[in-house]
TORNUZA-492476 format. One record per residue (C-alpha): chain; residue in one letter; x negated, y negated, z; residue number from 1. Coordinates in pm, whole numbers, plus 50000, padded with zeros to 5 digits. Each point is the difference from the previous one (the first is absolute). Layout:
! residues N
+--------+---------+-------+-------+-------+-----+
: cadena : residuo :    c1 :    c2 :    c3 : num :
+--------+---------+-------+-------+-------+-----+
:      A :       A :     X :     Y :     Z : NUM :
...
+--------+---------+-------+-------+-------+-----+
***
This chain:
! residues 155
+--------+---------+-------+-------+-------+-----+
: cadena : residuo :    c1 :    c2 :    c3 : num :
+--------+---------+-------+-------+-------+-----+
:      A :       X : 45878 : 51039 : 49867 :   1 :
:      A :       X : 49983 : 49666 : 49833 :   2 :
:      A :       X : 50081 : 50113 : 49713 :   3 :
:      A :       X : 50328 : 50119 : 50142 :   4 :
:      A :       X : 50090 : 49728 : 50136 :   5 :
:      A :       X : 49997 : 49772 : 49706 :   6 :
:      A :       X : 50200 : 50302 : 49823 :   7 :
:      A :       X : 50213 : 49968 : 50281 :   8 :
:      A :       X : 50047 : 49632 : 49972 :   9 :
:      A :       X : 50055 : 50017 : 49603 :  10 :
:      A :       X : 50230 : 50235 : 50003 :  11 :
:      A :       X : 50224 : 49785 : 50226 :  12 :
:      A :       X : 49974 : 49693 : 49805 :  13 :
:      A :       X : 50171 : 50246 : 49765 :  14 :
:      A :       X : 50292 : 50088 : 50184 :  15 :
:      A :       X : 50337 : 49808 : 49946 :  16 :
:      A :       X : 50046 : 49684 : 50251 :  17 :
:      A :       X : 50281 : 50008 : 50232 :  18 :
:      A :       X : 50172 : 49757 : 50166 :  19 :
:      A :       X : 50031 : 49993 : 50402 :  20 :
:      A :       X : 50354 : 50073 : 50063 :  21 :
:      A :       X : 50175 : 49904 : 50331 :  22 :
:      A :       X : 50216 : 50238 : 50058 :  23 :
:      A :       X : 50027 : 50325 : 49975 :  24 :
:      A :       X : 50338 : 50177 : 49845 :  25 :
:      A :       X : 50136 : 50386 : 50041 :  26 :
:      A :       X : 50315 : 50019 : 49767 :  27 :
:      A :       X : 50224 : 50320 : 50099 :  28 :
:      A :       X : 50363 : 50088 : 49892 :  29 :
:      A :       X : 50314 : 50100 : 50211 :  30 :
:      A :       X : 50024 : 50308 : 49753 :  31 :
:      A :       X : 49759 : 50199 : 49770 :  32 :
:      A :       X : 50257 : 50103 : 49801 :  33 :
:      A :       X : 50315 : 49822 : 49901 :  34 :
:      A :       X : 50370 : 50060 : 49815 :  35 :
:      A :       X : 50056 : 49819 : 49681 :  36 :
:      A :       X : 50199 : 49752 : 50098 :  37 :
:      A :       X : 49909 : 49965 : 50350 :  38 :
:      A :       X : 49788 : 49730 : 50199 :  39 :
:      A :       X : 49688 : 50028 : 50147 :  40 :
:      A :       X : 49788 : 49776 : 50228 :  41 :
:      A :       X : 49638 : 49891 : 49887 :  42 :
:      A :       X : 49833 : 49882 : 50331 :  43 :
:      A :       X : 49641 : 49805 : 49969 :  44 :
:      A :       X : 49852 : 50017 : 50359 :  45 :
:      A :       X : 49794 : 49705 : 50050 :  46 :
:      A :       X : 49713 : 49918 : 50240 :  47 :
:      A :       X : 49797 : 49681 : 50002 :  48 :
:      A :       X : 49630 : 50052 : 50063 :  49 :
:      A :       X : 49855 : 49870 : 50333 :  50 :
:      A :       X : 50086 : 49640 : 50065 :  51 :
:      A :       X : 50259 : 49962 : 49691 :  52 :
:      A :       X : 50283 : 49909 : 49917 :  53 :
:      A :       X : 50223 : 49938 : 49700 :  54 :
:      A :       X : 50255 : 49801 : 49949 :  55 :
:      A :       X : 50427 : 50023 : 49999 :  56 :
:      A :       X : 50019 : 49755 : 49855 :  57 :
:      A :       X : 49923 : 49712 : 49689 :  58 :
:      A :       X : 50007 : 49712 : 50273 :  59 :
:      A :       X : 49725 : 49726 : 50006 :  60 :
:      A :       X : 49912 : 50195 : 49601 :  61 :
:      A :       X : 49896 : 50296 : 50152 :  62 :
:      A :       X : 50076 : 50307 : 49824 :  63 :
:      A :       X : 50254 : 50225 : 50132 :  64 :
:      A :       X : 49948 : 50412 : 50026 :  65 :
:      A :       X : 50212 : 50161 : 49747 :  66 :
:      A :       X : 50002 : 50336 : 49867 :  67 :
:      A :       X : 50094 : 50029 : 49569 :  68 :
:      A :       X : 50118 : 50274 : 49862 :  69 :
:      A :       X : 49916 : 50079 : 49631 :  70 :
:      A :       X : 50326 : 50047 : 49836 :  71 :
:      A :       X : 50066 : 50359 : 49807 :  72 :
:      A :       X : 50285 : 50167 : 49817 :  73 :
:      A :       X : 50029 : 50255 : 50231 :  74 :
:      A :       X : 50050 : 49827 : 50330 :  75 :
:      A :       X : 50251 : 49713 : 50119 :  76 :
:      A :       X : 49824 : 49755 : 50218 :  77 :
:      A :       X : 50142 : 49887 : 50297 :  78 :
:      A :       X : 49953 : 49730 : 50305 :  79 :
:      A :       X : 49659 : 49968 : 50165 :  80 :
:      A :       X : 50034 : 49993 : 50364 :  81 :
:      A :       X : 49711 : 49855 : 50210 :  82 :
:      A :       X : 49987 : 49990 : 50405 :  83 :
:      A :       X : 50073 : 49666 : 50217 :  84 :
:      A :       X : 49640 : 49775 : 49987 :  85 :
:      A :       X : 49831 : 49893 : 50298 :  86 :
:      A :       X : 49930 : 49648 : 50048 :  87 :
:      A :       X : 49649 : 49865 : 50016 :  88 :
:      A :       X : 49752 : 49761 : 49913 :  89 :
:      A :       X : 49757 : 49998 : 49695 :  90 :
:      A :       X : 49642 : 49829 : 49943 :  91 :
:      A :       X : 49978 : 49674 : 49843 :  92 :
:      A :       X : 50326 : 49821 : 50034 :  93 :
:      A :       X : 49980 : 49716 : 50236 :  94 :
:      A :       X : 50320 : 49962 : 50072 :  95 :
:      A :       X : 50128 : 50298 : 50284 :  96 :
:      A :       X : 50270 : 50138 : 49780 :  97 :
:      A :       X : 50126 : 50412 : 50071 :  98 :
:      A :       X : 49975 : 50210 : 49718 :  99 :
:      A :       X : 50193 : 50338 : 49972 : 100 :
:      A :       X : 49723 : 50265 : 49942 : 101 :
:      A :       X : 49928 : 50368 : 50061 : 102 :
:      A :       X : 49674 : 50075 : 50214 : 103 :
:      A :       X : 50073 : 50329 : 50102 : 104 :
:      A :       X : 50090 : 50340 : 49782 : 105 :
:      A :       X : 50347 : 49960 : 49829 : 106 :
:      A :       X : 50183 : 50194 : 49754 : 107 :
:      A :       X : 50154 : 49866 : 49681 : 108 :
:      A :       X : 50295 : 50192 : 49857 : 109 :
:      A :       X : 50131 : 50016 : 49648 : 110 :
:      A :       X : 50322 : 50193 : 49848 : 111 :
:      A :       X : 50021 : 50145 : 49711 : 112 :
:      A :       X : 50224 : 50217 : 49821 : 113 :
:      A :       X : 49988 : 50288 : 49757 : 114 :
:      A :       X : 50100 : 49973 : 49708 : 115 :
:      A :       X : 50297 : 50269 : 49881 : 116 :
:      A :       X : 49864 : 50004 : 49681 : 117 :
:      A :       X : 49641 : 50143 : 50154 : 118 :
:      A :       X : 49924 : 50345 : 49936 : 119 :
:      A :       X : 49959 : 50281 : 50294 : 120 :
:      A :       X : 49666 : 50056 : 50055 : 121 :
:      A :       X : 49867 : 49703 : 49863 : 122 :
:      A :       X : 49682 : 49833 : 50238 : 123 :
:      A :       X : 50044 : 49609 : 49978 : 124 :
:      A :       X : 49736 : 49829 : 50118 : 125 :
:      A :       X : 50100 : 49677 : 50105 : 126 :
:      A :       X : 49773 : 49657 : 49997 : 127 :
:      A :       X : 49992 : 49697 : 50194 : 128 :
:      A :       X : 49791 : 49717 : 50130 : 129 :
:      A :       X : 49945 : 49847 : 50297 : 130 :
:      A :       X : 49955 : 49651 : 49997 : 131 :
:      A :       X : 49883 : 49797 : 50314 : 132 :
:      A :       X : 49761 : 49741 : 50120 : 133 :
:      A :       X : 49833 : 50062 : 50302 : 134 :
:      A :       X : 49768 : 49765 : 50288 : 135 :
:      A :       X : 49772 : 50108 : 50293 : 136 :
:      A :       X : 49973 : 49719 : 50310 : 137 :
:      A :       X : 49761 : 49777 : 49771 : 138 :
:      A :       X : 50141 : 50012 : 49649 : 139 :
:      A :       X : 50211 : 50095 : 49718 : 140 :
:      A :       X : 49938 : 50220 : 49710 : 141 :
:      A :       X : 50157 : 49993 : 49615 : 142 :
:      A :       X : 50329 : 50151 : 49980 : 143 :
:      A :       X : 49909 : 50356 : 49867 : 144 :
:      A :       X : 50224 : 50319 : 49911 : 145 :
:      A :       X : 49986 : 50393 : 50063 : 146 :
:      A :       X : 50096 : 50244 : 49811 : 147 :
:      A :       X : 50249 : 50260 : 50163 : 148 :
:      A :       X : 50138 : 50333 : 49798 : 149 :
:      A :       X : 50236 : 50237 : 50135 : 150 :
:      A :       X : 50064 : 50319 : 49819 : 151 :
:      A :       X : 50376 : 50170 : 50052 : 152 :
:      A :       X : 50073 : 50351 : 49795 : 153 :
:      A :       X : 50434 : 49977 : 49917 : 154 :
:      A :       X : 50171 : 50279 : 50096 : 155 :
+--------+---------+-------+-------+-------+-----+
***
């Protein structure tokens, strides 16, 4: 049994390190399949872990949520739309000063469009990042990003 457990315990120090993220993302599409030419809606659904939040915004040098799209031939990016912020407070600022943030689930939206010159039946799989720094009641963490993919077939 000992012996398996120091196996055990190797074999982990041999797995990759990952960092603790704060939030967990489901990215979705309002179509599967899509015209050349025509738009489409990335959506990244957002929720905050227990007792998170990020922030709206880059006030007091915090860093905003945003959500990046990689740029490709085949697509036209559009404009990002994110939902109104809540106001609250965050650790460590001594001065009482509301902050638009997001503590509860929230979607992020993103349009994009075809490109005409896109051929039917190609599969694009589309890449993004979300970017975000997030606190609990007691501190903040480093801003940190997500990666996000959507994949869209053209009609």
């Amino acid at each position: 049994m000992r012996a398996f457990l120091l196996a055990l315990a190797f074999a982990q120090t041999l797995l990759p390190k990952s960092s603790v993220q704060q939030i967990t993302v489901m990215p979705a599409t309002s179509a599967a399949t899509v015209a050349k030419g025509s738009a489409v809606t990335l959506w990244a659904d957002v929720t905050p872990n227990k007792n998170m939040h990020v922030y709206a915004t880059d006030k007091q040098g915090f860093t905003p949520l945003s959500l990046k799209i990689a740029s490709q031939p085949r697509i036209e990016i559009g404009k990002v739309t994110y939902p109104t912020a809540e106001t609250g407070l965050t650790p460590g600022i001594d001065m009482v000063i509301p902050i638009p943030m997001y503590t509860k689930p929230f979607r992020v939206a993103q349009a994009i469009t075809i490109s005409p010159s896109a051929k039917s039946g190609d599969v694009l799989t589309i890449a993004g990042a979300i970017n975000y720094q997030a606190c609990d009641n007691r501190l903040c963490y480093p801003a940190t990003s997500m990666p996000v993919t959507w994949v869209v077939t053209v009609k």
